[in-house]
N, C-alpha and C positions, 0 to 999 in steps of 0.2 A: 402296819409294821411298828411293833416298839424302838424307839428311841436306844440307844447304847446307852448305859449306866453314867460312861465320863464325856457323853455328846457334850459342847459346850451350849448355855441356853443362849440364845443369838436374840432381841429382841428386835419386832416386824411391823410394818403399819401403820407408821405414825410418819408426821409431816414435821419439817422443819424450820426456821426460819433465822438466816443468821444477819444481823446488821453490822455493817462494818464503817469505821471512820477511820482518821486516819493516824492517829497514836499519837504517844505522849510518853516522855520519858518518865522513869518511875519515882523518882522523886526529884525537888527542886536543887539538886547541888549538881557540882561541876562533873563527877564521876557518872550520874545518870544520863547527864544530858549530851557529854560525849557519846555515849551507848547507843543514846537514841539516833543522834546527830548520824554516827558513823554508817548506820543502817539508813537512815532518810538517804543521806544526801551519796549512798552507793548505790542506788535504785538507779540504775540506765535512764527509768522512764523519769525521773526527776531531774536529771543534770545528764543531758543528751551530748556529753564530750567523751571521747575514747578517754577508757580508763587511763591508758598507760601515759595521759596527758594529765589528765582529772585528778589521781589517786594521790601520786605526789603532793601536788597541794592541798588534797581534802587531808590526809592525814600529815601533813608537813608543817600546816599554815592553818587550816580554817581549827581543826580537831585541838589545836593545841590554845586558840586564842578565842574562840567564840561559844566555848561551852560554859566558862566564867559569867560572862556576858548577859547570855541566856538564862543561868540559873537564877542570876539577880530578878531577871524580869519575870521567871515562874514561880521563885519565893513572892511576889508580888499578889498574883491571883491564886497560891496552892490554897485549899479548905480542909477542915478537918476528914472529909472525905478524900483526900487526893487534889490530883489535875481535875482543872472541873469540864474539862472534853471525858475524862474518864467516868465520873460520877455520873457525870449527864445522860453519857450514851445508855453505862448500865440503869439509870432511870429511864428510860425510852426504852428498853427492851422489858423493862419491870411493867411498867403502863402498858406494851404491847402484846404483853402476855396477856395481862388483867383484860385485854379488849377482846384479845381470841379465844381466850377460852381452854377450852381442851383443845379446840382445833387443829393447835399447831404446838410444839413447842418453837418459845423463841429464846436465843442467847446472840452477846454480843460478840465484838471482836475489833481488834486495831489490826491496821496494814503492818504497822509496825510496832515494834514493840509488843509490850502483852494489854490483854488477854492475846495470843496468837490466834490467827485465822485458820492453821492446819489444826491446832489444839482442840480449838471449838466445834471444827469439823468432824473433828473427830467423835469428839461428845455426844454430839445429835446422832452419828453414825450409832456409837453406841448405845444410845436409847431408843433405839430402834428406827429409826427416821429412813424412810427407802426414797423421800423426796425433800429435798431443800431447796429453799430459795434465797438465795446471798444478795442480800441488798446493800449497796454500798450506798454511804448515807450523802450523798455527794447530788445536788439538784440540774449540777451543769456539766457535761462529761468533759475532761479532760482525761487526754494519754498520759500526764502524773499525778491522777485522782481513780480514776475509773479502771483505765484501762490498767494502771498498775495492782489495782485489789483483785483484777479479772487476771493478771497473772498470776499473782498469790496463790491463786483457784488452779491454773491449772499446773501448778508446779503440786498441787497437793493432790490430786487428780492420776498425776504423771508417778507418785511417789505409791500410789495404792492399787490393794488387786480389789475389794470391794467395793465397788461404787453405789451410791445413790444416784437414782434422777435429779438432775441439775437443770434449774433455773437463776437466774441473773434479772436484780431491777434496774430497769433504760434510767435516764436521765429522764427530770421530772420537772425540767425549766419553764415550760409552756402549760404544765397540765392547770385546766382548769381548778384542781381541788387545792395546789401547792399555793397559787395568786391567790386564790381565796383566801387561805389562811395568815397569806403576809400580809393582807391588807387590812383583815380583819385585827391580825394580832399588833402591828405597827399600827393603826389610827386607834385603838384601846389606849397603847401605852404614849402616843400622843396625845390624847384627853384627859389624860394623868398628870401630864405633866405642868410646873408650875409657872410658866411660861409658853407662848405661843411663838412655834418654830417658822423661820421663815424661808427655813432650806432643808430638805429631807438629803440629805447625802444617804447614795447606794454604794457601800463600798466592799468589790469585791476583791478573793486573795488573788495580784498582779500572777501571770507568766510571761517569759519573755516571746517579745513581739514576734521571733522569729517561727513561733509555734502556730500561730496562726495562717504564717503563709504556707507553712510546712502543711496546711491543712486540718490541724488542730479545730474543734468548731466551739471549744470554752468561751471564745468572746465572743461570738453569736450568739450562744444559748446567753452569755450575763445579758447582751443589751438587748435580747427580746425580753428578759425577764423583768428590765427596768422599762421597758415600753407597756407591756402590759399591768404593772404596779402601777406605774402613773396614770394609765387611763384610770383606774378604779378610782385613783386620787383625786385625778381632775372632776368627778361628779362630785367624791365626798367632801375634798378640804380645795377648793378650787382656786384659795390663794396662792398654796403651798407649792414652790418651785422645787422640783425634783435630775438632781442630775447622779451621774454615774461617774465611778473612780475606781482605781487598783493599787492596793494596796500591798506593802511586805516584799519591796523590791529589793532585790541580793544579787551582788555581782555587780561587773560594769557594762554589762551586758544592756541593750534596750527593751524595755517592759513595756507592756501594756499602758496604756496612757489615756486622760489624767491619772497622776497621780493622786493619791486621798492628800498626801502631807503634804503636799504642792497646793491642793485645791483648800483646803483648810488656812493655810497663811493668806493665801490668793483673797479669798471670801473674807478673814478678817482685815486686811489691808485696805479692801474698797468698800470695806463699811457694812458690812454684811456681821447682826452683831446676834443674832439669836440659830443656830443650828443643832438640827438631830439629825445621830447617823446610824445606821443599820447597816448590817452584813448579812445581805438574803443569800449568800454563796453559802456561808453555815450552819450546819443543822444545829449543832451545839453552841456555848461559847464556850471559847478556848482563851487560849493568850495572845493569840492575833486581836480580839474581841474584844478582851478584858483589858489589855495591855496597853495594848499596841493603838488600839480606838479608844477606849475608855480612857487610858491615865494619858497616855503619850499626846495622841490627838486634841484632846482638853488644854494642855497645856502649848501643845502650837496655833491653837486656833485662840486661845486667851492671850498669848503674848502678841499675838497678828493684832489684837481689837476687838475680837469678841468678848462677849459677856455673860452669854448665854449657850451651853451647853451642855446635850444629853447624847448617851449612846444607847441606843436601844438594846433590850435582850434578843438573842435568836429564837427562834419557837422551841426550843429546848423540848420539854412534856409538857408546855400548857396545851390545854384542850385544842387548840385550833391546829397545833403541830401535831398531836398525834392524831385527832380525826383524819387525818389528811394521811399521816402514815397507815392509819388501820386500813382508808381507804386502797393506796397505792398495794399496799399487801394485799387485800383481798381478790381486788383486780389479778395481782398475778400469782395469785393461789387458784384463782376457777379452776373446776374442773378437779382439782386434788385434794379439797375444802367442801 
């Protein structure tokens, strides 16, 4: 049977692959970052207080006095590329194309802010994609990490009459290929370095304590991820004492604990004078990373007493972070690949 002359052409058969982190305002001023702000911090799944308690203050108090704030500290790490969460990601989708091939098409996407996650959806829909898989770039789940990109999903899901088959990547705290790649890509950039560290701080983004008992399993997945790091450690660099910290505590709320900036003054106060720190929580670096560890941390751990310190890159697109992402894709492509 012929086709109708104005049939529209629909494009069939192809697979899709979208990565999602968790956004970034669009540029470093005060205007953006309210933008962003006001969306982050109205996620239910990120600030678990009824609105009609919450809203008030978020736009009353927080929207009017911490977007200033903020933007200082993103003019601090923005690059001619943008926020460097944004560069990053869409480098990491750019590499994960170049790895799959034709196989799959891949594009990125933020929870919040843009690229939009319905947008992108969209995109692969319309290049014909009858199969996607949303990987949120998040290695340890949390219900305001994971499970909020998994509602993203199905609010756009819920908003469509066409669908694709849908797939979702787990958390990836424990996999064998993910350690691999911290261990491998962390003792590289420790061998670089021009100084011999005599503390590895792990320092993941803090939530508050009460999410864990609520049954939240973010701090299990962080401290199996730092038990399994340090074993690889203990064989390679057998000196190097290795502990764990939470970082980016907001509110008066009780967080996650150690703190990084707590443990940082702590470590240069007793004489602890050489530190490097990592955030195996991020796939990218952002301005938690940049910022917040690199400039801010440097400077409380120097006026504590130290002397010596580096903050590691996250695996960003060097080799060891995307073989591990190719890998993690591939695994949950079988079968559609």
């Amino acid at each position: 049977m012929d086709r109708p002359a104005d049939h529209p052409t629909i494009l069939t058969g192809k697979v899709g692959v979208l990565l999602v982190n968790l956004g970034t305002p669009d540029a470093p001023d005060a205007k953006s970052v309210k933008r962003y702000l006001k969306q982050f911090l109205s996620d239910k799944r990120v600030v678990e207080i009824p609105a009609i308690a919450w809203q008030p203050i978020l736009r009353g108090i927080i929207l009017n006095t911490r977007p200033k704030k903020s933007a200082h500290a993103y003019a601090q790490v923005w690059t001619d590329e943008g926020s460097p969460l944004a560069a990053i990601t869409a480098g990491q989708a750019r590499a994960l194309q170049s790895r799959l091939g034709d196989a799959a098409i891949v594009r990125h996407a933020m929870r919040y802010q843009s690229p939009a996650m319905d947008k992108e959806l969209d995109a692969l829909l319309a290049m014909g994609c009858e199969r996607i898989l949303v990987a949120p770039l998040y290695p340890h789940y949390s219900g305001a990490t994971t499970a909020s990109a998994l509602d993203a999903l199905a609010d756009w899901i819920k908003a469509r009459r066409r669908l694709p088959a849908l797939r979702t990547l787990p958390p990836y705290h424990d996999d064998p290929a993910y350690i691999a790649a911290l261990h491998a890509d962390l003792s590289r950039q420790i061998e670089a370095l021009d100084f011999v560290p005599e503390l590895l701080l792990l320092s993941y983004h803090g939530m508050p304590e009460r999410t864990l008992h609520l049954g939240d399993p973010y701090h299990c997945h962080c401290r199996k991820t730092s038990r399994l790091v340090g074993e690889r450690f203990a064989q390679s660099h057998p000196d190097l004492r290795i502990e764990t910290t939470f970082q980016s505590r907001f509110g008066r709320a009780k967080w996650l604990e150690p703190a990084t900036d707590t443990v940082l003054i702590a470590e240069g106060r007793k004489g602890t004078k050489r530190i490097a720190i990592a955030a195996p929580g991020f796939s990218a670096d952002c301005l938690e990373t940049l910022e917040e560890l690199a400039i801010r941390g440097r400077d409380d751990f120097v006026a504590a007493g130290g002397t010596h310190f580096a903050s590691l890159a996250c695996l960003n697109t060097g080799d060891d972070g995307m073989a591990m992402l190719e890998a993690l894709t591939r695994r949950e492509l079988a079968g559609w690949i």
